[in-house]
N, C-alpha and C positions, 0 to 999 in steps of 0.2 A: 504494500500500500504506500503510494503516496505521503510525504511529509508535508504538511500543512504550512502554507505560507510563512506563517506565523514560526514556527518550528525550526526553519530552515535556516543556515547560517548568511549572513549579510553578503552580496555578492560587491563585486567594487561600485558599482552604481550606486548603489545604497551608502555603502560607507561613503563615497564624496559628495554625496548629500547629506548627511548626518555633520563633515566636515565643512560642507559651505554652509549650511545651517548655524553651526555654531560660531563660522565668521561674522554672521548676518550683522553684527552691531561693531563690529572689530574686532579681531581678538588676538593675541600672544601664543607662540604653537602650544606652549604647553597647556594655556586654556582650553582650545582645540582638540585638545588629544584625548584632552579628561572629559570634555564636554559631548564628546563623537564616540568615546569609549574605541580608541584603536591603538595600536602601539607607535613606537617612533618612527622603525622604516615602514612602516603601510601608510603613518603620515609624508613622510618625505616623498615616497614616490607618486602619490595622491596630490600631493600640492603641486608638484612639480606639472604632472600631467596637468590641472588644472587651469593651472598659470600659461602654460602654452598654449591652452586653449581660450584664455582669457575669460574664465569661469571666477578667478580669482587673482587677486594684486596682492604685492606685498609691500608696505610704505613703511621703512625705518623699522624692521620687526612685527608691525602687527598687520595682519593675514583681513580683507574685505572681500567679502562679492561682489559678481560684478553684475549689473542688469544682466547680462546673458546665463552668469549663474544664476539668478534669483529664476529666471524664464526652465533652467535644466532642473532646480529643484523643482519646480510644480510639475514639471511632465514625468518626474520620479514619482513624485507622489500622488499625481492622477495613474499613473502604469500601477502603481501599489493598490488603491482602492477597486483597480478596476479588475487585475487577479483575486481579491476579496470577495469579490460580488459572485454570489450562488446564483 
């Protein structure tokens, strides 16, 4: 049988939404890291991917979304509710 959504471990999509999520107001990586619940290198290689996509900026240390991330988190999180739905 199938694992239920819910059940299943965080795939990276998920985790660099959980991670631009917790830049949404600015944040510090270690903020980040605690707040997305991931370790250091899944943050490192996550930000990086990010940043070259322009999903996320990094000014003086602390980590912002960017409009196009704030846009990649809602279609994570409408794709999330919409494998939810019975």
């Amino acid at each position: 049988m199938a694992k239920e959504l819910d059940e299943m471990r965080r795939n990276n999509y998920q985790m660099l939404k959980d991670i631009l999520l917790a830049a949404s107001s600015g944040a510090v990586k270690t903020h980040i890291i605690y707040g997305s619940n991931i370790n250091f290198k899944i943050f490192k290689d996550l930000a990086e991917y990010a940043k070259k996509r322009g999903l996320l900026v990094e000014i003086d240390g602390v980590f912002h979304i960017t409009d196009k991330g704030r846009e990649f988190c809602c279609r994570v999180i409408e794709l999330e509710a919409m494998l939810r739905e019975e």
